[in-house]
N, C-alpha and C positions, 0 to 999 in steps of 0.2 A: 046771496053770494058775496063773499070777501073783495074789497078791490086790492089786489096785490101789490101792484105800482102801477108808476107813470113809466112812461118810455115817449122819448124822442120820436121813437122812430122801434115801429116793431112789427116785425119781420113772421109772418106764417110761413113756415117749410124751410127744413134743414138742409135740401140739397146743395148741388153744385152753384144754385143760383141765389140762392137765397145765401147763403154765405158768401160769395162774391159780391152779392150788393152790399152786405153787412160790411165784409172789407173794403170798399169801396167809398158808403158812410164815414165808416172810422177814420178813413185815412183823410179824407176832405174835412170833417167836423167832430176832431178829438174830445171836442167838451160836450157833445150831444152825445144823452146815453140810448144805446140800441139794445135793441134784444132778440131773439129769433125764437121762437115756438116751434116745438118739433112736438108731432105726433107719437110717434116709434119712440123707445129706449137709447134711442142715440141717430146722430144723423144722415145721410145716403144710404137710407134701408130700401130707396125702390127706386127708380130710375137712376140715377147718380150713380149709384152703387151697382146697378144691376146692365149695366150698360157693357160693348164693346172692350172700351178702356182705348178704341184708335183716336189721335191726333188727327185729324183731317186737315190736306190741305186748300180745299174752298176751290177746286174746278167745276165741283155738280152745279153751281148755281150762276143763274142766269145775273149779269153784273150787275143791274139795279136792287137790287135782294141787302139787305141787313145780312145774309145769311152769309153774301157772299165776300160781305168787307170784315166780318166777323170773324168768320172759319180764318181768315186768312192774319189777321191781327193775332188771334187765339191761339193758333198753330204756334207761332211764334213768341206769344207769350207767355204758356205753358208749357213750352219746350225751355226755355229759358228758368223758367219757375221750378222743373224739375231738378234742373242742372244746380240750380242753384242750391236749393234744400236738399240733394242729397238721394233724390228717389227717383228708383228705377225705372229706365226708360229704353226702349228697344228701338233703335232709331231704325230701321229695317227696309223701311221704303214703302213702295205700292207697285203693283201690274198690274194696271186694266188691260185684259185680254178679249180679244174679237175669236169668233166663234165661225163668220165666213164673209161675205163679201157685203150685205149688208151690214154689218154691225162695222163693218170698217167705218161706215158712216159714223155711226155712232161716237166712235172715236174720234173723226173730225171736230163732231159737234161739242165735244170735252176737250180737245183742242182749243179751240177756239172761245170757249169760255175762261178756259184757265189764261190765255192774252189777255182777257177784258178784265178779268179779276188779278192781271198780275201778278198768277200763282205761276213758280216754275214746274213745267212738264213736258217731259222729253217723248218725241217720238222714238223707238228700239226696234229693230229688226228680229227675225227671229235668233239669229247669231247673238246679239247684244241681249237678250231675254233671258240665252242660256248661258251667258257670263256670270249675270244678277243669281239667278233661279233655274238650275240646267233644269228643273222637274216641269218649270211650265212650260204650256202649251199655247198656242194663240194662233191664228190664220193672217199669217202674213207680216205683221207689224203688231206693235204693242203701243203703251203709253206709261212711263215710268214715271213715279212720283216721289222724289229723293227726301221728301220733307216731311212723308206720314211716318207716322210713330204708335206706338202703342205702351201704355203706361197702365198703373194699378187704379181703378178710379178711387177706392175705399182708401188706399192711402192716401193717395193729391187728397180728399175730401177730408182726413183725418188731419194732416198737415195744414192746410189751409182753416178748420175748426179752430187748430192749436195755436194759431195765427190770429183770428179774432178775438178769441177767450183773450191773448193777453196782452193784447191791445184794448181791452175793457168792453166787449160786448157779450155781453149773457148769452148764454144758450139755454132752454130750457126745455128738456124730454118729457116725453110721456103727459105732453097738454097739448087737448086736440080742440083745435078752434069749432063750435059750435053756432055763432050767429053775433050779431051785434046789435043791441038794443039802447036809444039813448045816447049813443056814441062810446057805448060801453063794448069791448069788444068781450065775449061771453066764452069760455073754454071749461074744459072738463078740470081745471084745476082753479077756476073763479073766474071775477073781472080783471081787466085791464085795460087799461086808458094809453093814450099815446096819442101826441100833434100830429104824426102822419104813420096810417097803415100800408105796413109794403104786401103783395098777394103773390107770392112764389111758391104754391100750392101743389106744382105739378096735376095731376088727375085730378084734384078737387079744383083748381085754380077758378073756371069757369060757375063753381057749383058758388061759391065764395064771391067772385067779382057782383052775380048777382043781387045777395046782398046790398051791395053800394051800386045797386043801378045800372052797371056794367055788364057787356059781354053779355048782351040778350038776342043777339042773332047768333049764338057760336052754342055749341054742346063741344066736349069731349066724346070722344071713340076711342077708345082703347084698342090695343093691337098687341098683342103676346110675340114675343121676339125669344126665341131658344136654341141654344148652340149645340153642336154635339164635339166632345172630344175626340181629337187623333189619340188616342192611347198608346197605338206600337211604338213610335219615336216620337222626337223632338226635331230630327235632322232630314224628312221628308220635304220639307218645305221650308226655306231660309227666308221668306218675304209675305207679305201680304198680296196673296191675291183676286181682283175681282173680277167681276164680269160687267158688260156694258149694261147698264140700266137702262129702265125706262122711266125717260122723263116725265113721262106725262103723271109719275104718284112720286109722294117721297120716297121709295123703298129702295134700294142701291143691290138686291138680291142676294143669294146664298154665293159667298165667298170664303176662301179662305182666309183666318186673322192669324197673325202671329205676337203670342201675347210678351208680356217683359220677360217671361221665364222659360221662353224658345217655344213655350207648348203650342200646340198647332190645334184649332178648331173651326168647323165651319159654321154658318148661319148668318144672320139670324132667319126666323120666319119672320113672317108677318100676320099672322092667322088673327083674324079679327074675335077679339074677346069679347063675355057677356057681361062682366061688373069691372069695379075697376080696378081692381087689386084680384083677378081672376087668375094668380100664379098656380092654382093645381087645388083641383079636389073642391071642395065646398066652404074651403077656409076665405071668412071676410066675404064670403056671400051676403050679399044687400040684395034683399026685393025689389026696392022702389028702381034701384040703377038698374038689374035685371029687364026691366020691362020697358025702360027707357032708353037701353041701350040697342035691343032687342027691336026697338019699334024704330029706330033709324038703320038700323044693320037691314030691317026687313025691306025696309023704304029706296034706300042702297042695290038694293037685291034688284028688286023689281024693274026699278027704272034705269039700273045698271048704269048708275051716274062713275065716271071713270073707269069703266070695265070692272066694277066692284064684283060681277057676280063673276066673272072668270078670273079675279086676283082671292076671291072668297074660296074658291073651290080647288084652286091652284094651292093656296096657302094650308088649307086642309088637308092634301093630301104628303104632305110634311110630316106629318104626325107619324108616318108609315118611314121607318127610318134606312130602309134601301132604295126609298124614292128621292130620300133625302140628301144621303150620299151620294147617289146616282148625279147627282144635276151638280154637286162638286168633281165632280171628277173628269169631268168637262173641261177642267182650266187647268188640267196637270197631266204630263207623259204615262205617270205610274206609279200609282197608290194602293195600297191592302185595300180594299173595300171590307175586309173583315176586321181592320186593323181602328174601327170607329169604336170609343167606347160606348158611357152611357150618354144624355141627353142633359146636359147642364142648366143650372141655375136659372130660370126664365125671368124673363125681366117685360115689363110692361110700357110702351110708348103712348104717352098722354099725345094726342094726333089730335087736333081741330078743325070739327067740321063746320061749314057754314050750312046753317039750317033751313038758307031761304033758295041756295044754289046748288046744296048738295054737293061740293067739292071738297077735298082736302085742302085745307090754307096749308101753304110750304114755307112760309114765310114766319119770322118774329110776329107776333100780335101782341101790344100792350094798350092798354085803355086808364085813365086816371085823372082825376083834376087837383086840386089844392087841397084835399084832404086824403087819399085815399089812392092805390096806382096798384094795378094791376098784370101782370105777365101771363096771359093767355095761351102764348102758344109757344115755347120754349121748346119748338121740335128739336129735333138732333139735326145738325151735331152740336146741341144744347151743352153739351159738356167741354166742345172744343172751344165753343165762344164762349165760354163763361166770364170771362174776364173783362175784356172789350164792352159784352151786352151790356157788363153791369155798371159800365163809364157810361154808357148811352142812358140806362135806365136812372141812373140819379142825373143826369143831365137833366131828363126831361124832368124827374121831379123838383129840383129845382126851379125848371123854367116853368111848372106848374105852383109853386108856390111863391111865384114872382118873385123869383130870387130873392128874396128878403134874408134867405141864410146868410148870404153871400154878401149883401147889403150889410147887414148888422155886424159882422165881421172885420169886415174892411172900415168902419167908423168904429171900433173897437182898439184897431191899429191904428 
């Protein structure tokens, strides 16, 4: 195999994150060269790209969480990112809606996290609900979130691409990282060398860290997440609306989103998938993942660690799309229930499990020392922090490579 080049600094996976840390690189250390390896033809071909597109603003998470100083950094710096460059953004809101007297709780408890995380969020009455949104619905009281948005992901991720490209970092498609041998790092289009590997792999992330000795208590679980279009109008629903979650899994349940172009869809699922790129039909079917994914889903089942086998069976019956609708139309006065079109673009959530506990981590995971740094667990709203995580994640790579970048710099000046 050919060694291609060197790189400072080079980057597996094209998404949201992996370019964010790439810009992040460039803007701290203009004279180190970077590069990003992208599998796909081009970048944000599956999470990034296949996501929501909402701006979150950082109430779901409990204050000590990355998640929850991130979403809320991220909100606001990608709101500003858009504005700035030009692209379109639905600044629209949020309604998390209560359904009866306990889920009022529920609301308290999103209350009062959005205090500790000093997100703003308004308590609304049912009168103030239908000033926002006369379509929704809710028991008693609401929770209005003046600062979620909804944006294109494929463009922010195109723009931000066009952003590093010419600030000098390579991108490079259709080479798919295969192993590293030697300190050689080995892909479908040769060798390449580089002083520090960044691992922003999404679904492979875990398969990858391994390699470099990392992230040997953690597998990925995949989870299939799929919307279905309002087809009738655009004007049934002016706002994003949700329903009170439960905390105890990452999942935030089937809601209404309202995207930059008024269109109105609900979802996502959560339907626990068998490989990892399992978007529909037998395409990118892998064996080996099949049966390893297969043997913890089973595992899941059984012991019914987080209520997996009533979130499995639950999520399943999704697939049945008047069961689907049915559970949105909960949080609205009055909707065509025939007015649903077809079942859109499905998108896949890299979710990490710990192997020795059986839970879902809800949280950032990154693992990495002085050669090599890893991003594990990149849940959502992976796409709303992207910015912020990517200031934390070259932080720590620096503080792993004993600041010497930083050192060497500063005696330079």
């Amino acid at each position: 195999m050919l060694i291609i080049k060197y790189y400072d600094y080079l980057i597996v996976g094209g998404g949201i994150i992996g370019m964010s840390i790439a810009r992040e690189l460039i803007t701290r250390f203009p004279d180190e060269s970077i590069c990003i390896l992208e599998k796909e033809s081009d970048v944000a071909h599956h999470s990034s790209g296949r996501n929501s597109g909402v701006l979150h603003a950082g109430f779901y998470y409990t204050a000590n969480s990355l998640k929850a100083r991130f979403t809320r950094e991220g909100n606001q710096e990608m709101t500003q990112y858009c504005d700035e460059n030009n692209l379109k953004i639905n600044k629209c809101g949020k309604i998390v809606v209560a359904t009866d007297e306990n889920e009022l709780q529920g609301l308290k408890e999103l209350k009062n996290r959005a205090e500790k995380n000093g997100v703003e969020l308004k308590w609304i009455n049912e009168s103030e609900v239908r000033l926002i949104d006369p379509n929704v619905k809710t028991y008693k009281k609401a929770l209005y979130s003046p600062t979620t948005s909804s944006v294109n992901p494929v463009e922010v991720c195109q723009v931000v691409k066009a952003e590093v490209v010419k600030n000098g970092v390579d991108i490079i498609c259709n080479t798919q990282y295969k192993g590293i041998s030697n300190g050689e790092i080995l892909t479908s289009s040769g060798k390449f060398t580089c002083q520090y590997f960044v691992n922003a792999a999404g679904l492979y992330a875990d398969k990858i860290a391994k390699d470099f000795k990392f992230g040997d208590k953690y597998t990925i679980i995949p989870f299939k997440g799929i919307y279905l279009k309002y087809a009738k109008n655009k004007s049934d629903v002016v706002t994003n609306i949700y329903p009170v979650p439960n905390l105890a899994n990452p999942f935030l349940g089937v809601h209404f989103t309202k995207t930059v172009d008024e269109s109105i869809k609900i979802g996502p699922t959560a339907i626990p998938a068998l490989w990892r790129e399992n978007y529909g039909g037998l395409r990118s079917f892998k064996f080996n993942e099949f049966f390893s994914i297969l043997f913890y889903e089973a595992k899941l089942f059984l012991n019914n660690s987080f209520n997996f086998r009533s979130l499995a069976i639950e999520e399943m019956k999704k697939y049945r799309k008047s069961y689907f609708t049915n559970l949105s139309l909960k949080m609205v006065r009055k909707l065509d229930k025939d007015g649903f079109g077809q079942f859109m673009k499905p998108g896949i959530r890299a979710q990490l499990l710990n192997k020795k506990t059986l839970e879902l981590v809800q949280d950032f995971v990154v693992e990495g020392d002085n050669r090599s740094f890893h991003i594990l667990n990149a849940v959502s709203p992976g796409f709303t922090c992207a910015f912020p995580f990517s200031r934390y994640v070259v932080d720590e790579i620096v503080d792993k490579q004993g600041g010497k970048l930083e050192e060497i710099r500063e005696d330079i000046s």
